[in-house]
Steps between C-alpha positions, in 0.01 A plus 500: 500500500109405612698387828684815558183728444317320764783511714552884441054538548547312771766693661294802485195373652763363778645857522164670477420268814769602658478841459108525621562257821766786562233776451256287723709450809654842478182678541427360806473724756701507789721215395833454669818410239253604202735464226689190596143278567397646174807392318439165651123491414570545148782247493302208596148634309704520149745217596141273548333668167818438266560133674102433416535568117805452449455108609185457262582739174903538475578161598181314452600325829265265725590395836522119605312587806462762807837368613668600149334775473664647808811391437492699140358812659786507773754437178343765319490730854845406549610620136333835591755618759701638197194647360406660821867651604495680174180620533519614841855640439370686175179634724723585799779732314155667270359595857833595649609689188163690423276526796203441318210244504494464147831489415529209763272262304636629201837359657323194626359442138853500322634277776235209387571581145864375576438265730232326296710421189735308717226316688414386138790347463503341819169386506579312174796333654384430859146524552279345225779289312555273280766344279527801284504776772748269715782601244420885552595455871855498368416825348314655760842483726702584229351872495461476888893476500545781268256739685655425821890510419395862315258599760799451785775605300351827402417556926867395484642756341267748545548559856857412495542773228302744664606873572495654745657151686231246644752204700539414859743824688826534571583300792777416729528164349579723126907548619531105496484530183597852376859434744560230284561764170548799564106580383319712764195697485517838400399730830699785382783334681558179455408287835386217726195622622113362438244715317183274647241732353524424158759332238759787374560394070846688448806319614904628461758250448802630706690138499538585879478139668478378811577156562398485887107533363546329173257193537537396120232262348366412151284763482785735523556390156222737364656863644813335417458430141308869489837686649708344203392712282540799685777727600604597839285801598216431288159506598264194376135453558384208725321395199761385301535183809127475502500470084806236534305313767205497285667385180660244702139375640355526121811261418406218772134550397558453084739138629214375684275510228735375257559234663129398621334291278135540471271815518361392867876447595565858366176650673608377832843667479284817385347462790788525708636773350193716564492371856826646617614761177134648490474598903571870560700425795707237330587737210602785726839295571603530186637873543633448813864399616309219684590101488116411493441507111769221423368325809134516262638449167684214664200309665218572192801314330554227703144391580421553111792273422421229771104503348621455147722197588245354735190511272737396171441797337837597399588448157881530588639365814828594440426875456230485786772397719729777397194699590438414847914481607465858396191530737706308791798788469237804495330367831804402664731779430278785546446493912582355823109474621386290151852320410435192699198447226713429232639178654148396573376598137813291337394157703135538419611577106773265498258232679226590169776513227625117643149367535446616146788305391792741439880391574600482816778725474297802377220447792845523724610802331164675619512355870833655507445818381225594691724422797812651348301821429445569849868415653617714221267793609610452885885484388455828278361662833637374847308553800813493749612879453392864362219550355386130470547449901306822595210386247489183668485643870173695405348206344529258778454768752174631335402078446571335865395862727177633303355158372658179658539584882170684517288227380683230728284322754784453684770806483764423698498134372519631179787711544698222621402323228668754273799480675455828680532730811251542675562876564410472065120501622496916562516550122164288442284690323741726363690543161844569383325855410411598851551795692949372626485174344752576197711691707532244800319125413416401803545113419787541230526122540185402310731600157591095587138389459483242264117504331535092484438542911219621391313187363549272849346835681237449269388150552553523887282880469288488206347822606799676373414365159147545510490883655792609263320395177219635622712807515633505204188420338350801690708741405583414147149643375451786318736398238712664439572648798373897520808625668664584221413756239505336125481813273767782411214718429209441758240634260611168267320319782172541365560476132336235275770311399572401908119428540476306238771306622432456864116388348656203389724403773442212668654634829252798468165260554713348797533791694107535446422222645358461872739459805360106544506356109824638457650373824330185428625460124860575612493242804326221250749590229753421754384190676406345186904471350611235658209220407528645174871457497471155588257459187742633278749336582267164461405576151895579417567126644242378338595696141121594509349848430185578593260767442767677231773637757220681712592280775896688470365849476317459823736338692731787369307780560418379914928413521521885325287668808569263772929569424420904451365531837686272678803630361470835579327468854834260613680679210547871707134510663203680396667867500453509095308130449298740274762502284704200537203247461435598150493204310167421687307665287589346235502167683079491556463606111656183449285307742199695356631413096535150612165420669306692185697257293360153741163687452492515134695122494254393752169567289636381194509824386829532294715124422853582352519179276844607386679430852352144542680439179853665586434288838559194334729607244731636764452187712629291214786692456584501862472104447671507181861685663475315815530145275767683257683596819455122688633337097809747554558377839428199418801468153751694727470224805536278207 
């Protein structure tokens, strides 16, 4: 209790330090960006107040030397970022909200309150430990995981369950699906049109199909499952899909945690669920007839399930492989752009199951799938005629006339190299949407353009490559794209509930970054997969993890936006990269995840005994099945 007090005295002298600096800098006159450098002046004055009697009174602490000393106050900085995000969040909606001065700090004062009792906590465990306070790290992430599954399930829901209707419109892409059923939305009259200024809720099952546009997937499982329990003529809110798609998500969430064992296992698949379930633009698929959201629900999946079995953290292989086949189906089933990643997540898993010692057969069961998942996707909708043959003219027209050809250093040797006519070169520069082009292609032959010309183009051009992800990369920022209107209601825009949400997006504080860090982030992000492919794939040789799975989640997150642009540049161009290269988003919040993990490894800042332990106790039964296995073989040659 004496402890607590002088934490709690100490907090207010912090606060009151705060608060003043604020005051201070604020009253200068003629002071450009008054509010922000205040905010920040009062950050670092109370953060250096707290840190200064905090070390000598709370935790009766004495540094080593100058060199510890640093060290502790960058720990203790570092275990602030929590602190300060609530406290500028709390200050922020006060002075949005109320207009006022006072009400502001007021704001700003409840925010440290918060923040505060957690950096208690993690002070105990992180900063000025010992052997007592190392057990409360446990605890520490086990309310960490709580807050965050609530905190992004509740953004979750709430936006999906908003009214008026907050998802991406109705596009083109919409009768892909709704063809498939019958289930179209409700204009009046029933129709295949696009509604690109906002998402219409109401939809009217008329069991009208039309297989010629039906491109079925496993995400047409959710409006599916939703028109079985209507009748024909019926009108059913989009949210019913979005709830379904939701519960479905919570599902996948709840296995993951069952089957982690450990609270820092657990935290990092919190994590992960907050990186892609708690970003506005993420959640706005979920009331949409779009593919994207199994494409999500299938990759947060995947990577979660590839970390747990890399790092030894599963405390049930068998399920946790049941887990991520479901993972390999949801990525490869859902669309043509991102089906070709389920094959190369079910090596890479099967690769970490085997090296972890689990039967061969199983580890071939994943390989298989992952490839099986995308054949079966392609034979469900052939390219050769209808609707499948028209899709893929506009792709590869859009891909080889407004991105490859333009960027070639050498045009007509490029063309040739494609395999075609010359008389081809008078649509560079142009796309399958431009003024006679649908009506009359002038190069109908590039339909015959195989993409895997594309790769000896590359090597004997690399400029191609190099100007087209620059292209993509270009144009894939803001995020997501402002062409499209989100809201049903345009007012809705502005409410608190979307603020709130878009405050703690990752892709929001991307898009406010300048023109050269961002470029530069997304080229290093890039460049930086394959040496840290190479690495992975050493340590899964070697049956050696290293810095707790970080090492996975980065190479992960660079494979994520390197494949999302790449794949939609050479996929169908850059006509809608804004929307097609979504994962990337979520691709550099796994890069960013992983390095603040290497930090905190790094400095000796937080040691997970508890996976050392399943190391070796995993290793030995990897040992122990491979001699059961070599006896067996050994009594039946016998």
């Amino acid at each position: 209790m004496h402890v607590v007090f002088l934490y709690a005295f100490f907090a207010v002298i912090a606060t009151a330090s705060n608060i003043a600096a604020q005051v201070l800098v604020v009253r200068i006159p003629n002071l450009a960006y008054a509010v922000p450098l205040s905010i920040a002046a009062g950050t670092a004055v109370g953060l250096l107040v707290k840190y200064a009697l905090d070390k000598r009174w709370v935790f009766e602490w004495k540094p080593k030397n100058a060199g510890h000393n640093a060290k502790t106050f960058f720990l203790y900085a570092l275990t602030g970022v929590f602190t300060t995000a609530i406290f500028w969040l709390c200050e922020y909606l006060f002075a949005e909200k109320f207009h006022s001065e006072a009400m502001r700090y007021l704001g700003g004062t409840i925010g440290l309150a918060i923040g505060y009792v957690t950096k208690y906590q993690m002070d105990r465990a992180f900063v000025f430990f010992d052997v007592r306070s190392k057990r409360s790290g446990d605890k520490v992430f086990r309310v960490l995981t709580v807050a965050l599954i609530l905190f992004t399930g509740l953004k979750l829901i709430g936006i999906t369950a908003t009214s008026p209707l907050i998802a991406y419109p109705d596009n083109w892409d919409f009768a892909r699906v709704e063809s498939c059923m019958g289930l179209w939305e409700d204009y009046g009259n029933p129709a295949i049109e696009a509604h690109l200024s906002g998402p219409v809720n109401n939809l009217v099952l008329t069991r009208k199909t039309n297989s010629s546009m039906c491109a079925a997937s496993i995400d047409t499982l959710f409006p599916y499952i939703v028109s079985l329990l209507f009748h024909k003529g019926d009108r059913i809110d989009l949210r019913y899909i979005g709830a379904l798609r939701v519960a479905v998500t919570l599902f996948f969430v709840a296995a993951l945690i069952v089957v982690s064992r450990g609270d820092f296992a657990r935290f990092v698949i919190a994590v992960l669920f907050s990186l892609v379930f708690g970003e506005f633009a993420y959640i706005a698929y979920a009331n949409t007839m779009y593919n994207e959201y199994s494409i999500l629900l299938g990759v947060f999946v995947g990577v979660s399930s590839m970390w747990l079995a890399w790092t030894n953290f599963a405390s049930n292989i068998k399920w946790l492989t049941c887990i991520f086949a479901a993972s390999l189906i949801l990525v490869g089933m859902a669309k043509p752009q991102y089906s070709p990643l389920a094959p190369v997540m079910g090596l890479v898993g099967a690769a970490i199951f085997w090296r972890r010692g689990y039967g061969y057969r199983s580890v071939l069961s994943l390989a298989t799938l992952g490839i099986a998942s995308m054949v079966m996707y392609s034979l469900i909708n052939p390219s050769d005629d209808g609707f499948g043959r028209r899709l893929r003219l506009v792709n590869i027209t859009d891909t080889v006339f407004t991105e490859v050809l333009p960027h070639a250093s050498n045009v007509s040797a490029a063309i040739d190299a494609l395999g075609l006519p010359q008389s081809c070169g008078v649509m560079i520069g142009k796309s399958f949407y431009s003024p006679g082009v649908d009506a009359h292609h002038p190069c109908p032959e590039v339909i015959d353009v195989s993409r895997a010309r594309l790769l000896p183009l590359f090597i004997r051009q690399p400029s191609i490559l190099t100007r087209s992800l620059n292209d993509g990369v270009v144009r894939i920022r803001p995020f997501p794209g402002a062409k499209y209107g989100f809201f049903e209601d345009s007012i809705y825009a502005q409410s608190r509930r979307v603020k709130f949400t878009e405050a703690t997006s990752v892709g929001t504080y991307l898009n406010r970054l300048p023109d050269g860090g961002y470029r530069a982030l997304m080229r290093i992000s890039m460049l930086l997969v394959l040496p840290l492919a190479l690495w992975c794939s050493v340590s899964i040789i070697r049956r050696r993890m290293s810095w707790h799975g970080m090492e996975l989640l980065l190479v992960a997150g660079g494979t994520l936006v390197l494949y999302s642009i790449a794949s939609s540049v050479f996929g169908d161009g850059t006509t809608e990269v804004f929307k097609h290269a979504f994962l990337w988003v979520f691709g550099v919040g796994l890069e960013v995840v992983s390095l603040a993990g290497l930090l905190l490894f790094s400095v000796g800042m937080y040691k997970p005994e508890m996976s050392e332990g399943l190391m070796r106790r995993t290793a030995q039964s990897a040992r122990d099945r491979i001699s059961d296995r070599a006896v067996a073989c050994d009594q039946r040659a016998s």
